[in-house]
C-alpha positions in Angstrom: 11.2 -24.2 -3.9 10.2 -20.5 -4.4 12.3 -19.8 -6.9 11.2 -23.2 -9.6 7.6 -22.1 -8.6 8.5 -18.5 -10.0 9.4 -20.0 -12.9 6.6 -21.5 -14.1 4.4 -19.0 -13.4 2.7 -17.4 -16.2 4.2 -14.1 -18.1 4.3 -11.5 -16.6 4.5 -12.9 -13.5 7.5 -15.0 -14.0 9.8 -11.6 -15.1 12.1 -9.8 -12.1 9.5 -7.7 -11.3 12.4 -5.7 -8.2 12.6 -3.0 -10.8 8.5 -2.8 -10.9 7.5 -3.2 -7.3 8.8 0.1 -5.1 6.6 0.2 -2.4 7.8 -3.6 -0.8 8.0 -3.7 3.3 11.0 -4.5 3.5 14.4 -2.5 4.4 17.3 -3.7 2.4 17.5 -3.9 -1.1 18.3 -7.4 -0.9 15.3 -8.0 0.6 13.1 -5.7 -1.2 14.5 -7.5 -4.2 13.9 -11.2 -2.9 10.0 -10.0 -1.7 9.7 -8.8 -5.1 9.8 -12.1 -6.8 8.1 -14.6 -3.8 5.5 -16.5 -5.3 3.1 -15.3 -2.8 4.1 -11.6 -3.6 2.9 -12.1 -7.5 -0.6 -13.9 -6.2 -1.3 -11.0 -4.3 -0.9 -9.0 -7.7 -2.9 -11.4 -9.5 -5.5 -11.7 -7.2 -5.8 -7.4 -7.3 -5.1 -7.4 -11.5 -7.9 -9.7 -11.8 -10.4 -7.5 -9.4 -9.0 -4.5 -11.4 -10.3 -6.2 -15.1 -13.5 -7.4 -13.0 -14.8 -3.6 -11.5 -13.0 -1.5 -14.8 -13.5 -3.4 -17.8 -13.7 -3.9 -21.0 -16.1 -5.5 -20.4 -16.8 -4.6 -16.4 -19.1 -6.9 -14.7 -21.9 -4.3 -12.9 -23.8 -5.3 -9.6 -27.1 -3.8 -8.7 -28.0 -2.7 -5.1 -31.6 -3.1 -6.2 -32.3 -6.6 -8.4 -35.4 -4.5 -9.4 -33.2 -1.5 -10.7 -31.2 -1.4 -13.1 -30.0 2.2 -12.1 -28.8 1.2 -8.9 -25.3 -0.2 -10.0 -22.6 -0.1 -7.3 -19.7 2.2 -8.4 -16.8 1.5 -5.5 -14.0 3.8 -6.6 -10.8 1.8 -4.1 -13.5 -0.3 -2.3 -13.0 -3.3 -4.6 -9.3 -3.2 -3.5 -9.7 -3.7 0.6 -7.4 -5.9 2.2 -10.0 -8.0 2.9 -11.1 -8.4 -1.0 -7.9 -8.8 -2.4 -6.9 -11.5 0.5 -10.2 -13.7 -0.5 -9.7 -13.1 -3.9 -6.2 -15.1 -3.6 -7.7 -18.3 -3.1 -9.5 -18.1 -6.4 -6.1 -17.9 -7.7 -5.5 -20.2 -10.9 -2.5 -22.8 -10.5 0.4 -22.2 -9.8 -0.4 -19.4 -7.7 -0.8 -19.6 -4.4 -4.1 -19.8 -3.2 -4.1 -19.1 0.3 -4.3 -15.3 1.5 -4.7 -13.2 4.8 -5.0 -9.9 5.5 -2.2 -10.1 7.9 0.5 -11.5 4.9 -1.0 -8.5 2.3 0.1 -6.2 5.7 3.5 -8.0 6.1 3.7 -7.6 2.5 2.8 -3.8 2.0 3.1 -1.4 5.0 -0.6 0.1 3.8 -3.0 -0.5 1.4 -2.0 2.5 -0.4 1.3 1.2 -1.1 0.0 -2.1 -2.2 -2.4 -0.5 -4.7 1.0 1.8 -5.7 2.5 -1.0 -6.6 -0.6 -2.7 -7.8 -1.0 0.3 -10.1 3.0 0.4 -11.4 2.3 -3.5 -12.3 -0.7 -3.3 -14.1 0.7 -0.3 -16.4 3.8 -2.2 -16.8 2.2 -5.6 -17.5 0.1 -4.8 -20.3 3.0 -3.3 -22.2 6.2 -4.6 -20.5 8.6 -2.3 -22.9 6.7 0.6 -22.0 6.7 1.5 -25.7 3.9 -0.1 -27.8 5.2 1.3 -31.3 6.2 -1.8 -31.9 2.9 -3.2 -32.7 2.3 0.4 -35.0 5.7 -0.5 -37.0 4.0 -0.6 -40.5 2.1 2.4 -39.8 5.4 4.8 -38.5 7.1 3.5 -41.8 4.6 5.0 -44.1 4.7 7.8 -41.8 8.6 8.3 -42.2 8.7 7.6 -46.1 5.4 5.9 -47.5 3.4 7.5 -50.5 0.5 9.2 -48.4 1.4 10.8 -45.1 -1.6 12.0 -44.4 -3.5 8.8 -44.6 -1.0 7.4 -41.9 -1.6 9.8 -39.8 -4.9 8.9 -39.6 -4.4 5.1 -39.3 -1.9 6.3 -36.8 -4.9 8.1 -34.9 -7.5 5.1 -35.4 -4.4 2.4 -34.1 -4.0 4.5 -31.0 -7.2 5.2 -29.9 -8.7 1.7 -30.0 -5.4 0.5 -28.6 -6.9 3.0 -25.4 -10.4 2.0 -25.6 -10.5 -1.8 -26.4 -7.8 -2.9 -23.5 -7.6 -2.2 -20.2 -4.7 -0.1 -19.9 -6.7 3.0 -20.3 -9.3 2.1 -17.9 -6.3 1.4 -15.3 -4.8 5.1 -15.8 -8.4 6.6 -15.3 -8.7 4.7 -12.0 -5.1 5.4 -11.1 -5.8 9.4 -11.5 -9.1 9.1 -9.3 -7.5 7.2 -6.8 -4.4 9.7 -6.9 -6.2 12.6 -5.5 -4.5 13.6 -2.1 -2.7 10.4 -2.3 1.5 11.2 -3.1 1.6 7.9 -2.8 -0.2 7.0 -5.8 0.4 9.7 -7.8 4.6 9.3 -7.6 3.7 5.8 -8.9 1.4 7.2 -12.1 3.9 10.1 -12.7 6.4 7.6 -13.4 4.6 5.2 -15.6 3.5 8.0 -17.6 7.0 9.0 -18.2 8.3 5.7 -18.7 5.4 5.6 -21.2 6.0 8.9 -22.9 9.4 8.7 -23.2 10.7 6.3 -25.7 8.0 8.2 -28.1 10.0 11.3 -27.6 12.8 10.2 -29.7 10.4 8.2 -32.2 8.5 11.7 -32.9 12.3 13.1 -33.7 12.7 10.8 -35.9 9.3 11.2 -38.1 10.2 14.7 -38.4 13.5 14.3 -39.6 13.0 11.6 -41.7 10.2 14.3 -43.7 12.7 17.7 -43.5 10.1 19.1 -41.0 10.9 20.8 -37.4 8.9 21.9 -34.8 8.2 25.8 -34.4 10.3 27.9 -31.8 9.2 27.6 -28.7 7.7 24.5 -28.7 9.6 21.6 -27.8 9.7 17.7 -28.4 7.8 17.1 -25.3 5.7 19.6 -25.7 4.4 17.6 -28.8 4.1 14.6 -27.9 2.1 15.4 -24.3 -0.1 17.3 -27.4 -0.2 14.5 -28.7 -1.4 12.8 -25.5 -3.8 14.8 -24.9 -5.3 14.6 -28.4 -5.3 10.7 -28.3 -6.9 10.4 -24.6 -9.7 13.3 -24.9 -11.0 11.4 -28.0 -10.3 7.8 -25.7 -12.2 9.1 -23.2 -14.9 10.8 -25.1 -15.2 7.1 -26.9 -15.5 5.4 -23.4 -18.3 7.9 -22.1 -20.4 7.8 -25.1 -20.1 4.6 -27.1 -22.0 6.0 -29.7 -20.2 9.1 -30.5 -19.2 10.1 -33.9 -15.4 10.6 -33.1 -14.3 6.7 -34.2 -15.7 5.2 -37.4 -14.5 2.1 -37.3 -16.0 0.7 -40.7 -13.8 3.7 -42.2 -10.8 3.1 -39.8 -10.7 6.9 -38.9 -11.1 8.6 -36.0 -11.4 12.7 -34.5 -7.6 11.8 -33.3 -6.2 11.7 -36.7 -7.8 15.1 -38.0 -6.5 16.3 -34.7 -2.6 14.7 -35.4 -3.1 16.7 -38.6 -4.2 19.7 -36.4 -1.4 19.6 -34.4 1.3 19.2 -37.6 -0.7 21.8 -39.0 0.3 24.4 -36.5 3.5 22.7 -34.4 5.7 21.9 -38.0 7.7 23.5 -40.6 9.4 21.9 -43.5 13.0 23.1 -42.5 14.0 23.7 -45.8 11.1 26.7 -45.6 11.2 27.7 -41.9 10.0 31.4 -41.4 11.4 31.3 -37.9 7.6 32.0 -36.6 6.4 30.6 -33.0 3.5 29.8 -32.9 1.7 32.4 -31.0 3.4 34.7 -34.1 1.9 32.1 -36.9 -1.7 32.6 -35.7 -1.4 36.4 -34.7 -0.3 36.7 -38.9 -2.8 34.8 -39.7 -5.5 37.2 -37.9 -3.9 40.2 -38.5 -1.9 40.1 -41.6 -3.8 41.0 -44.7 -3.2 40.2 -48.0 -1.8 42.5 -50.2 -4.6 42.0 -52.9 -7.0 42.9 -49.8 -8.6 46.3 -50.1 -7.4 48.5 -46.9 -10.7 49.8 -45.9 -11.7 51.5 -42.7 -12.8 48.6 -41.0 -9.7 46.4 -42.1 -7.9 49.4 -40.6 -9.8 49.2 -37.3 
């Protein structure tokens, strides 16, 4: 019976989701794996993704302490999680789900709430890009990257792709709440460090690849990982600075352009070599040159000198 009711739940729900769920209560793997894919296991999961998308957005739905306020919003960090509040949200599951919850089966379920929202966590990131790799849906754009006629104007389509990908689902949102809610909590933060790997990973090898594919190579001392968490970092920082202030100047999205791209360009800028010209430079030597190293046309006066 449990298993023809797994089946017609809805994607992603219906998937093996033993390779997802790490924090189970249970002590065999047998078991671990059968608790993985109960019926009431995935309701549980709905019942929290659908809290998650309710309190985080896009778009969040914001309750005021004061009716006569509009200051007073409520801004629970974990408190829209309780037992409690995921176990009543269960019986507004959709069918087939199962609708009935209790704090007692969410207990039997996950030794703590902290594992529950581990797991929680490890679903959503999973669910809203199963593969862990969303290139696929930027396919056209790493093309023209690898051999199209204008490299630099997929770069910044590149850039504009990625950072409303961030900002317009909830994926982003997720990972900002998963970071808060890691603080002091190994627990958590085990469960986002390996998402963010599982993330990062497969674009480790597509970066090789667009570097090849152009005779470039990245300068000593930096390595592939080293660009892409660069790269990362370039893409969130402008997410974020998009979700904090909507009206920002960083995304144009009449032009399709965005602060990301001219910061991919940045990065290439300073990371890359054509191979066929390497100089051998690291980076740190690049940028001391370029202080310090005059031209030879350059007049050597006194201050020059200095």
């Amino acid at each position: 019976m449990e298993r023809h009711l797994k089946r017609h739940l809805p994607y992603p729900y219906d998937q093996d989701l033993s390779g997802v769920l790490r924090r189970l209560n249970r002590r065999t793997p047998a078991s671990r794996h059968r608790l993985a894919n109960d019926p009431v296991t995935a309701a549980y999961l709905a019942a929290g993704m659908r809290l998650i998308e309710r309190h985080l957005g896009p778009p969040a739905v914001r309750t005021l302490t004061d009716p006569e306020d509009e200051t007073t919003i409520e801004r629970p960090l974990l408190s829209f999680l309780s037992q409690r509040a995921v176990a009543k949200e269960v019986g507004n599951n959709p069918a087939p789900f199962p609708q009935i919850g209790s704090v007692s089966t969410l207990r039997s379920t996950w030794r703590c709430q902290s594992d529950y929202i581990a797991d929680l966590l490890r679903f959503g990131l999973w669910a809203y890009h199963p593969t862990h790799c969303d290139a696929a849906e930027a396919a056209d754009i790493l093309d023209d990257i690898c051999g199209g006629p204008d490299f630099v104007q997929a770069i910044h389509r590149l850039g504009f792709w990625n950072v409303l990908t961030l900002v317009d689902r909830p994926r982003f949102r997720l990972e900002l709440f998963a970071m808060a809610a890691a603080d002091g909590d190994e627990v958590i933060q085990q469960a986002l460090t390996e998402n963010y790997r599982e993330l990062l990973d497969p674009w480790t090898d597509i970066c090789a690849d667009l570097l090849a594919a152009r005779g470039l190579r990245l300068r000593p001392g930096i390595t592939i990982e080293d660009f892409v968490d660069l790269i990362t970092a370039v893409m969130e920082g402008v997410a974020l600075r998009c979700l904090v202030d909507p009206e920002t100047r960083v995304i144009d999205r009449a032009r399709q352009r965005t602060l990301a791209g001219t910061g991919l360009l940045a990065l290439i800028q300073g990371c890359v070599e054509r191979t066929d010209q390497a100089d051998g430079r690291s980076l740190e030597e690049a940028v001391h040159d370029l202080i310090y190293r005059l031209p030879v046309d350059v007049p050597l006066t006194a201050d020059a000198l200095a």
